[in-house]
C-alpha positions as CSV (number, residue, x, y, z in Angstrom):
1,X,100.6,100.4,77.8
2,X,99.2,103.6,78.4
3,X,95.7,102.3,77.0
4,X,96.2,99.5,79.9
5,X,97.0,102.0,82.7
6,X,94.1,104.4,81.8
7,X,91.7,101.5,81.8
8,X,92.7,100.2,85.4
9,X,92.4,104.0,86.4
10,X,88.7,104.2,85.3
11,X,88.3,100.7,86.6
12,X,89.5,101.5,90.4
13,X,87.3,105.0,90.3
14,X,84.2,102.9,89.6
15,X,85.4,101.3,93.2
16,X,86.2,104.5,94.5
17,X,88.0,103.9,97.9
18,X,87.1,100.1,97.8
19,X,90.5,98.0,97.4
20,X,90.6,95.8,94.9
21,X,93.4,93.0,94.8
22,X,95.7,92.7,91.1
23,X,93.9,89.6,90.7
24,X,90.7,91.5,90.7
25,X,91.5,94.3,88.4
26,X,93.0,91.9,86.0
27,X,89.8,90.1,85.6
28,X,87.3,92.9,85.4
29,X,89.7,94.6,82.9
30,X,90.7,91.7,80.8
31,X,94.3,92.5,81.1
32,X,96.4,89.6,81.7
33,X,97.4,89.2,85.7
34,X,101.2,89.5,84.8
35,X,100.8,93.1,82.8
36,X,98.0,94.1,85.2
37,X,100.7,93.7,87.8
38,X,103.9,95.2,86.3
39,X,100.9,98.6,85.3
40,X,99.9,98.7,89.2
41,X,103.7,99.2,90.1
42,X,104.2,102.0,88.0
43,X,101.1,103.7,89.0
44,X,102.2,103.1,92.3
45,X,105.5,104.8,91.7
46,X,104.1,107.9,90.0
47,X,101.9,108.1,92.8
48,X,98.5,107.1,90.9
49,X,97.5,104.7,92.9
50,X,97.8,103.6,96.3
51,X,99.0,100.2,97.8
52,X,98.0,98.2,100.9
53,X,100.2,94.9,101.0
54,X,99.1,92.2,103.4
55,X,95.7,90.2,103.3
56,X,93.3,92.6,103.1
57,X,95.4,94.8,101.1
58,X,95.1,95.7,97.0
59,X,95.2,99.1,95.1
60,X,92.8,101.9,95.3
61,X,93.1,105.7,93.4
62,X,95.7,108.0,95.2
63,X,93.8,110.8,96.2
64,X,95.9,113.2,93.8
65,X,94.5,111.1,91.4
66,X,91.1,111.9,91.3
67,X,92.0,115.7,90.8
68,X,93.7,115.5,87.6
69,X,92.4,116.2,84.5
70,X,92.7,113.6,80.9
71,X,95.2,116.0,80.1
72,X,97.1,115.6,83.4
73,X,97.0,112.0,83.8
74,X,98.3,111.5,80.4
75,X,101.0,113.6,80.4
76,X,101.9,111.8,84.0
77,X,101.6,108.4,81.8
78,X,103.2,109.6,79.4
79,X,106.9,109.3,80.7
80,X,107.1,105.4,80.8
81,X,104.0,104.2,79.3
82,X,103.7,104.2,76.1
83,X,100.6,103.8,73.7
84,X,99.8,100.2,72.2
């Protein structure tokens, strides 16, 4: 799912620090709701993304995030994520 989880990356970056709800990512990304959601909460545990719960909350790039480097951010992926 790696693939997956670099694709909502790029996608929330586009948005920059705009939050966008799982239901939103899922359809922009064509990724089903269900594995958009399960991705979000492991980039929220590595610390790739950022959470606000409540009803104006949704995901947005951790800050750390927009630092790293291809290289970085796979490696970071890497651990639990596996390619497709």
């Amino acid at each position: 799912m790696t693939d997956y989880a670099v694709l909502i990356l790029a996608n929330l970056a586009l948005h920059d620090k705009e939050l966008l709800t799982a239901k939103e990512i899922a359809s922009e990304t064509h990724i089903s709701l269900p594995t958009t959601q399960k991705i979000l909460k492991k980039l929220n545990r590595k610390n790739l993304v950022i959470s606000k719960q409540g009803a104006t909350g949704g995901y947005a790039l951790g800050e750390d995030t927009k630092n790293l480097s291809v290289a970085n951010l796979l490696k970071k992926l890497d651990g639990d994520l596996s390619i497709t």
